[in-house]
N, C-alpha and C positions, 0 to 999 in steps of 0.2 A: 591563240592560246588564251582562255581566261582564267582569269585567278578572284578568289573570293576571301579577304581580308574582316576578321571579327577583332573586336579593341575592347578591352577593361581598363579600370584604373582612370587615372589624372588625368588633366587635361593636358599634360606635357605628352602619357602615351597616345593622347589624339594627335595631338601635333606630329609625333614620331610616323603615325598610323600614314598622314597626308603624304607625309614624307615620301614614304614606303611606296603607296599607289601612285604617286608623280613618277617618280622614277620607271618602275613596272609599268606604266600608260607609254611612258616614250619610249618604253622597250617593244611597245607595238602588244601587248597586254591588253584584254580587255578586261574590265572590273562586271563582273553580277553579283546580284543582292543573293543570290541563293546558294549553300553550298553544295547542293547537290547538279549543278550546273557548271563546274568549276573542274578546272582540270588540275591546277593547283590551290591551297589553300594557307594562309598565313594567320595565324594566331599571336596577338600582340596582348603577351600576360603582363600581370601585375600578380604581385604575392606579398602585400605590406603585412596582410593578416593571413592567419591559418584558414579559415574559412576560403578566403580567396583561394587560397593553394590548392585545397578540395575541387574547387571549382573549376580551376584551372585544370587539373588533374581530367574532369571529369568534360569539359568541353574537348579536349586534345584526344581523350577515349571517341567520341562522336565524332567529331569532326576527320580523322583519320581515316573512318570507315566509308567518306566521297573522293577521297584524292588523297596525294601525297602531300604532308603538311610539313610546314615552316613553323619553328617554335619560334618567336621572337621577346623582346619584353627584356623585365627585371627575371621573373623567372627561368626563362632561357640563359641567363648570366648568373643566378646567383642559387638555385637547384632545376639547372639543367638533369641532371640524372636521373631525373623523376619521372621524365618527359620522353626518355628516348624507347621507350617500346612503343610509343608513336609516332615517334619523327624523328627522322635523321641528321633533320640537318634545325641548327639552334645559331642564332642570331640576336647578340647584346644589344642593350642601349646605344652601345658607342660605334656599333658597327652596321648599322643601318643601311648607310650607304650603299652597301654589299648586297642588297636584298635582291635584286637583276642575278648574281652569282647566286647567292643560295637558291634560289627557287627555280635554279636551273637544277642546279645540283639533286632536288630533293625529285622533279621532272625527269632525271636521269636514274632514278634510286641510288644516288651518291649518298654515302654520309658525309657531311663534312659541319664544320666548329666553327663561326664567324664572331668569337668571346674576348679579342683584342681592348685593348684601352685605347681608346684613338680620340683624336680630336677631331669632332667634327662641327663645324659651325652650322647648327642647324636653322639659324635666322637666315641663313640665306637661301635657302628653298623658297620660291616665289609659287604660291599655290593659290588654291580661293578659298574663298571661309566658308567654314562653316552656316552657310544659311544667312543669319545677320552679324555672325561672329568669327573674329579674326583670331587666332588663338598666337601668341608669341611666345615659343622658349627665348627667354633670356639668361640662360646660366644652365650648365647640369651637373649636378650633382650639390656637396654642403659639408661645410665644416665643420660641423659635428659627430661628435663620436656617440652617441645615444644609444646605451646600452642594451635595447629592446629592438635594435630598428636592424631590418635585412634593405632595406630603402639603398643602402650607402654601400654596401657589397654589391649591389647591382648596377648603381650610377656613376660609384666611384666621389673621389676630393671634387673642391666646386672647381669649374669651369666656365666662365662668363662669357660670352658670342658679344661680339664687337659692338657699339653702338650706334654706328654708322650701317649697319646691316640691319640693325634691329629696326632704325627709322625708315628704312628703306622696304621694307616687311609690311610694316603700320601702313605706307604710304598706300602700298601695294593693293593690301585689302582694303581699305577706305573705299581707292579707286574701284574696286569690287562689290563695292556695296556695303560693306559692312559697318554698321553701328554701333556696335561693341570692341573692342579691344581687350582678351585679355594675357594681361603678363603671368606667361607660368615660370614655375623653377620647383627645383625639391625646398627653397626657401629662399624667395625674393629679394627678401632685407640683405641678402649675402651679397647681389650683385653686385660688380666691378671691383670686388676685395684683393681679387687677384689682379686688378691691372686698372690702380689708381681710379676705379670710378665707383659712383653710387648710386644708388637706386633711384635717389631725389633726385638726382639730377638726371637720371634718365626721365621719371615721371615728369619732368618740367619741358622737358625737349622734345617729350611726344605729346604732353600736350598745347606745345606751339603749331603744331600740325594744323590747318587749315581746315575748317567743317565744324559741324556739330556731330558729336560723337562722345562716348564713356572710356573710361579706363576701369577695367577692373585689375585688383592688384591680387593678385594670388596670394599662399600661406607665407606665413613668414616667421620663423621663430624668433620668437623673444630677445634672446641673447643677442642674435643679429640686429634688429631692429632698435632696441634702447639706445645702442651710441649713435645711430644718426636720427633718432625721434624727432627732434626741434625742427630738421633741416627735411622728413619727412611728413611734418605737420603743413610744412610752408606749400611742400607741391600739391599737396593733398586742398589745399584751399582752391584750384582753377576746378571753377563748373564741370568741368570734362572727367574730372577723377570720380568716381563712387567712392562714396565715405563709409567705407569698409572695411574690415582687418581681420582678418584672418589670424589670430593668435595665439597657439595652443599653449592649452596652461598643462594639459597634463594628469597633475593633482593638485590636491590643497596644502599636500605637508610638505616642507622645506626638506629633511632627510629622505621621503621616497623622493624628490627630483632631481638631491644629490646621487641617491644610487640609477637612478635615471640618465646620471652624467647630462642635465638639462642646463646648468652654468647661467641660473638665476633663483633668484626668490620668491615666494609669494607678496612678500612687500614691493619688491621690486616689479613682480607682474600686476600689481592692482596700483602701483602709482603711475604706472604706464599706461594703463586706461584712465585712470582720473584725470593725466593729462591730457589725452586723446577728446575726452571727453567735454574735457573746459575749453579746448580751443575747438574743437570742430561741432559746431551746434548738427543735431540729429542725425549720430554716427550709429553703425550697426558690428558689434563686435560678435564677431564666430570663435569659436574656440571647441577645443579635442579637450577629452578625458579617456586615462585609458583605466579601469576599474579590475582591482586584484594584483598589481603588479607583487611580484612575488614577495618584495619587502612589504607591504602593506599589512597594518593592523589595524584594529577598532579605529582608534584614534586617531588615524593619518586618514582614514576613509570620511570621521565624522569632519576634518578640516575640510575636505575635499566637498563635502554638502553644502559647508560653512562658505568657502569659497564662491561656489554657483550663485549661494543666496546673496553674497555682496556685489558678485558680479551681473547678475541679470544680464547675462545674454541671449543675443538674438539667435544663434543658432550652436546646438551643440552635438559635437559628433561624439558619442558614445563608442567603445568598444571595449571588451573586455583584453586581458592581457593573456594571449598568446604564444606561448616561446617561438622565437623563431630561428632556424639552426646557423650557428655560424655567429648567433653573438653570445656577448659576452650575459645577459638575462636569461641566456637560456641552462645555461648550468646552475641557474639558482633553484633553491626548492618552489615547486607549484605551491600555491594555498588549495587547499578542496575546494572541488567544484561547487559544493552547494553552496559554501561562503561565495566565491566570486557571481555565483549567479542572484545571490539575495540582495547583492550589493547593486548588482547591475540595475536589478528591477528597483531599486531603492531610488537610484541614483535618475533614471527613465523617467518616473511618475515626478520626482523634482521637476526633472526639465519642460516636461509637456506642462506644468503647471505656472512656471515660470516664462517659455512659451507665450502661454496665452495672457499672463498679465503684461507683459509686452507688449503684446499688440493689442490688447484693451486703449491702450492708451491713443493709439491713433486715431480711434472713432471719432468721426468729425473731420477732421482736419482735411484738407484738401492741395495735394501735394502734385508736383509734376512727376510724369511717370513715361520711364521709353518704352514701347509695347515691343516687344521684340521673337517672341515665342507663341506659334498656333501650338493646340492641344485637342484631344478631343472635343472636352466640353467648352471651345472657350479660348481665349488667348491670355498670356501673362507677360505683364509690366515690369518693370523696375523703377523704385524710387529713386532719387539724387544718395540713398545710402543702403540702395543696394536691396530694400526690401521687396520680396514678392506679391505683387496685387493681379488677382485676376480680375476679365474686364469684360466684357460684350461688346459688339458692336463697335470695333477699332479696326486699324491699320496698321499692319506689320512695318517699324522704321519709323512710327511715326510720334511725337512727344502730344500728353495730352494732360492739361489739369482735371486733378481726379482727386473724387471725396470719396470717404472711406467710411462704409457705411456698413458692414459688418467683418469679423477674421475667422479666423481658424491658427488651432496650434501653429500651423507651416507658414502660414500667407496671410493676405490681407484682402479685403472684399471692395472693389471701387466700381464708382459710378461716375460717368465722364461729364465733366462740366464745359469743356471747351477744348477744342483742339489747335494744339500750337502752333505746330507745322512737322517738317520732315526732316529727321537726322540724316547725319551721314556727311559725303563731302555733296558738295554742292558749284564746287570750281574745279578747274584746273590746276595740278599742284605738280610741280620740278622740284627734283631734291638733287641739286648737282653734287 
């Protein structure tokens, strides 16, 4: 029996995705890349945005007409009903585990519902990485109630996976090859709240782990992340972390992140960075804006510009504002779409601009970089903070000092001065 598995969304639904295919492989399954070669097929949605939903919609129409499909995902738990004149059988976040049962079920023309709230510790599925990257949930779901978001209807309150699992995970893929590590969640800075632990101190435990190797640290809201800053400055110093952060602000104006239910400030988010930034030399801050939320006027929009231009970040995800059904934003009045689209484009042309004075700044400089990723044209690096350089003439895993000698809006352009050696583990390592 083969079955052919397609993934959107986080790196948390890849991690789910591995999951998925480990299981189905020891059920004697075999995986192909094609879905027209598949006798069963599983679709693991995401739907954080309307667009996605469209899409999602519209791969589950295609994809149905090779085999009998498995709805899986956020969308499968949080508008399943949308899905089912394609599939019969719908498989949550939390209930993964079950995917051997449903994709019998769906094999059988059953209908059947696997939409349970379960706990399942997903650090402990021992799989291989991705390529050069080890991907770790560490928690799922979040404590936030954020009036805009279908995220939390589909994953559910936070839920943190043990830490002794999690190192054990890390250890796993190293042994695998893997040079990368990264920690995901719906919001990282949450970890261990529900059961006396932190984040920091996970970050300091995986990076006592033996080898040369990165952590990256997935998104982390604000809120979460303020009360242990100090204590996540201090992990964030060992070589092995990328100086990174993911932080979404959201907006510029303090009332739309109150009706956002976001449970911080704008003073509060730009002293968070100022700190960030005084203690950890050549950090790379990413951050979310979401443009048009339905409270938003003139004003709250021009902070939100105002914002960008104080904060000069490295990378910024734009979306516009969406309703999505089941919260509490979506009963508010829409603004016209020509306003949210003027704003959009307003707010775009900021950031591409902003972008590149960014990365003006690198020229020259000559930084260590893990090559980690083939592409067409090319391979791509990462710096000690995270930033993208593409390269010529390297080796996958392997660290090299590299000057930076022209960018672009996305990345950075390097030419290699020396090469260091080889990431990754390099010993024998026991974790009794």
């Amino acid at each position: 029996m083969r079955f052919y598995i397609e993934t959107y969304g986080c790196s948390m639904n890849r991690s789910d995705s591995q999951i998925m295919e480990k299981l189905l492989e020891e059920a004697g399954l075999i995986r192909v890349n094609d879905p027209r070669e598949a006798d069963v097929i599983v679709l693991n949605t995401c739907n954080v945005k309307t667009p996605t939903e469209q899409r999602m919609i519209q791969r589950a129409r295609e994809l149905s007409k090779y085999a009998p499909l498995v709805v899986a995902g956020c969308m499968a738990k949080s508008q399943g009903y949308k899905l089912k004149d394609f599939s019969k059988v719908l498989v949550a976040p939390r209930e993964i585990d079950k995917i051997v049962e449903a994709v019998n079920s769906a094999i059988a023309g059953r209908r059947a519902e696997f939409l349970e709230w379960r706990f399942i510790d997903k650090s402990s599925y021992l799989r291989d990485p991705l390529e050069l990257v080890g991907i770790i949930p560490i928690a799922e779901g979040c404590m936030g109630a954020c009036t805009y978001c279908i995220t939390r209807l589909a994953r559910g309150g936070l839920t943190s996976f043990p830490k002794r699992n999690i190192l054990r995970l890390a250890e796993h893929f190293l042994r695998k090859g893997a040079v990368e590590l990264w920690l995901t969640s719906e919001d990282t800075a949450a970890y261990g709240r529900d059961m006396g632990e932190n984040l920091a101190n996970l970050i300091m435990d995986l990076s006592d782990l033996p080898g040369d190797f990165r952590i990256r640290v997935g998104m982390m809201t604000p809120s979460s992340a303020l009360p242990i800053l100090s204590e996540l400055i201090g992990a964030y110093r060992s070589r092995k972390v990328y100086k990174f952060f993911h932080l979404p602000v959201q907006s510029g104006s303090d009332r739309v992140l109150e009706d956002m239910g976001r449970n911080y400030t704008v003073d509060q988010f730009l002293s968070m960075v100022d700190f960030i930034r005084k203690e950890l030399s050549d950090v790379s801050i990413a951050t979310d804006i979401i443009v048009g939320f339905p409270t938003e006027d003139e004003e709250d929009f021009e902070s939100t510009l105002a914002i960008l231009e104080r904060l000069k970040p490295d990378v910024v995800n734009v979306s516009k504002f969406g309703a999505r059904p089941g919260t509490k934003a979506a009963s508010m009045r829409k603004l016209p779409d020509a306003i949210v689209s003027r704003r959009s484009k307003e707010v775009n042309e900021l950031v591409e601009r902003i972008k590149e004075e960014v990365n003006e700044r690198y020229l020259g400089r000559e930084l260590e970089v893990l090559v980690s990723e083939k592409g067409e044209k090319g391979f791509q690096g990462r710096t000690n903070s995270y930033k993208p350089v593409a390269l010529r003439e390297v080796k996958l895993g392997h660290f090299y000092l590299v000057e930076i000698v022209d960018f672009r809006a996305n990345y950075l352009i390097g030419e290699v001065k020396e090469e260091l050696g080889k990431a990754g583990l390099q010993i024998e390592l026991k974790l009794t």
